[in-house]
C-alpha positions as CSV (number, residue, x, y, z in Angstrom):
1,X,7.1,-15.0,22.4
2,X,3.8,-14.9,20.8
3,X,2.8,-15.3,16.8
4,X,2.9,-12.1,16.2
5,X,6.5,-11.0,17.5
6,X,7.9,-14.2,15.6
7,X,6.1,-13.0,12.5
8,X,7.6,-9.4,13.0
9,X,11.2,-11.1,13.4
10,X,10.5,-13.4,10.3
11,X,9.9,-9.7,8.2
12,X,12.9,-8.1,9.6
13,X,15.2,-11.4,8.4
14,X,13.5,-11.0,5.3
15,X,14.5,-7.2,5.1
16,X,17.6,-8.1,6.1
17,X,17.8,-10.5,2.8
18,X,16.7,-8.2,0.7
19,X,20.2,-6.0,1.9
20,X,22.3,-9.0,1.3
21,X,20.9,-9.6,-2.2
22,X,21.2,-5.0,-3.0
23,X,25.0,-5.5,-1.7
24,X,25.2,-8.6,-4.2
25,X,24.3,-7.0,-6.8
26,X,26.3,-3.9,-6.5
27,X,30.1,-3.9,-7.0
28,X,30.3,-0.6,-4.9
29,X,27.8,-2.0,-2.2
30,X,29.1,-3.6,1.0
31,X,26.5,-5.1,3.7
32,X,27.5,-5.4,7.0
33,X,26.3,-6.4,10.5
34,X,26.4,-3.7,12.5
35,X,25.2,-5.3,16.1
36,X,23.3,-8.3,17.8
37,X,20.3,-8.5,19.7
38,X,21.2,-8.3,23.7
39,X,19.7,-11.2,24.4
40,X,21.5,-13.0,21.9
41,X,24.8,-11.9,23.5
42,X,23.6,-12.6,26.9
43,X,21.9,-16.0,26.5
44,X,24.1,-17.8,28.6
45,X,23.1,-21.0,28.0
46,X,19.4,-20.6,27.1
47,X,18.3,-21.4,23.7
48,X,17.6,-18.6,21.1
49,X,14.7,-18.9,19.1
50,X,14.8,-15.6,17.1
51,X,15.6,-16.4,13.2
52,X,18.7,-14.1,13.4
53,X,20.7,-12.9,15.8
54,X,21.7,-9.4,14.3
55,X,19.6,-6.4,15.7
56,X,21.3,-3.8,13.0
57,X,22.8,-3.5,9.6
58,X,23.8,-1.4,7.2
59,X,24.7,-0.7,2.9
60,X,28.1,1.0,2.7
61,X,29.5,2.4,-0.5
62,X,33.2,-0.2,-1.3
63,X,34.8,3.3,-1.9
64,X,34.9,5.1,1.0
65,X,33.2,2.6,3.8
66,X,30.9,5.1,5.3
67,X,27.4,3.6,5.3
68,X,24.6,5.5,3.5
69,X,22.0,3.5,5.6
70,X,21.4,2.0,9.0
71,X,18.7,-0.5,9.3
72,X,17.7,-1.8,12.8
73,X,15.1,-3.8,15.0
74,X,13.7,-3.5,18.3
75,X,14.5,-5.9,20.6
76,X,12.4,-8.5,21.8
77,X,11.8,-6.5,25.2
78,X,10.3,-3.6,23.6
79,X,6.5,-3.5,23.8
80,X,6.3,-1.6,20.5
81,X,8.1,-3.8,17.8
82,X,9.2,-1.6,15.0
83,X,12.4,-1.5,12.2
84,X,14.5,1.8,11.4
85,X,16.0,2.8,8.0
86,X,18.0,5.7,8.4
87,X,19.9,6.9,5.5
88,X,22.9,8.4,7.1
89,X,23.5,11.7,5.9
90,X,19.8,12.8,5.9
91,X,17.5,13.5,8.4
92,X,14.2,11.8,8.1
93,X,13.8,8.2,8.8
94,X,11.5,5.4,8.1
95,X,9.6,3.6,10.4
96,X,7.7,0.0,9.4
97,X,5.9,-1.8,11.6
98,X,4.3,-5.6,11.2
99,X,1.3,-4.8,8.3
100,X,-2.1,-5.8,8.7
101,X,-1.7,-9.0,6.5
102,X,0.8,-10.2,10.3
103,X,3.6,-11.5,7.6
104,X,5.2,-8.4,6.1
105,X,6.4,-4.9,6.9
106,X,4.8,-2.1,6.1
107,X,4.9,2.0,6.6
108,X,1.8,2.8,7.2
109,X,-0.6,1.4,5.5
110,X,1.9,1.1,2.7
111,X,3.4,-2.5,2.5
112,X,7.2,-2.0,2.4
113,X,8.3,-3.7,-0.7
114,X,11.9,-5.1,-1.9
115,X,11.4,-2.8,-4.9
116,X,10.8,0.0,-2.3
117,X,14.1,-0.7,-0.5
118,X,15.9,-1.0,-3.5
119,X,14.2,2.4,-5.1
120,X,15.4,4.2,-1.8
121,X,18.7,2.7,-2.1
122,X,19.5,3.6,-5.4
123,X,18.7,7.2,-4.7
124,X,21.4,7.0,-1.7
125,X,24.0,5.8,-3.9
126,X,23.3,8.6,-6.2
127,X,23.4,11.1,-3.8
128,X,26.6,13.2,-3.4
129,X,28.8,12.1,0.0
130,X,28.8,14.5,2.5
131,X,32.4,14.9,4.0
């Protein structure tokens, strides 16, 4: 795996941080792994050098468990690497890719900011549920 891949996977465990610390903070906030990369699963007994092992996660409202968004990573086969927030009961996404500076995400040419993920969260959770 080359520089730039590990660099992509160091952003995404970073992202994946920034969810942790969102849930933390919220008392109606759960995070919660939703699955691991495939290689990870299958590695037999080869060594895994990603810096975490889950390929997608999401933020859940405590009261009723459904989550309001799915983040998730490419795996390391796929040429083009690239993370997916999907709030779930909308339909546009948000697509980030490695940013120009090769250590953070961005959307665009838009660097995708903690503030930005917690912005987008807090209009989920102020959204009404959709049954």
């Amino acid at each position: 795996m080359d520089a730039r891949d590990l660099a992509f996977y160091a952003a995404w465990t970073e992202l994946l941080g920034w969810m942790k610390d969102i849930a933390d903070q919220h008392d109606n906030a759960i995070f919660e792994k939703e699955g691991d990369f495939p290689d990870y699963i299958y590695r037999m007994e080869r060594d895994y050098d990603l810096p975490t092992t889950v390929m997608s996660a999401s933020l859940s409202l405590a009261s009723d468990g459904r989550p309001i968004l799915l983040a998730s990573a490419t795996p390391r086969h796929a040429v083009f690497k690239e993370v997916t927030l999907h709030p779930t009961d909308g339909h546009s996404y948000r697509k980030l890719k490695l940013g120009k500076d090769g250590k953070s995400l961005s959307e665009g040419a838009r660097v995708f900011t903690r503030d930005r993920l917690e912005h987008l969260v807090e209009e989920l959770f102020a959204l009404p549920r959709v049954s």
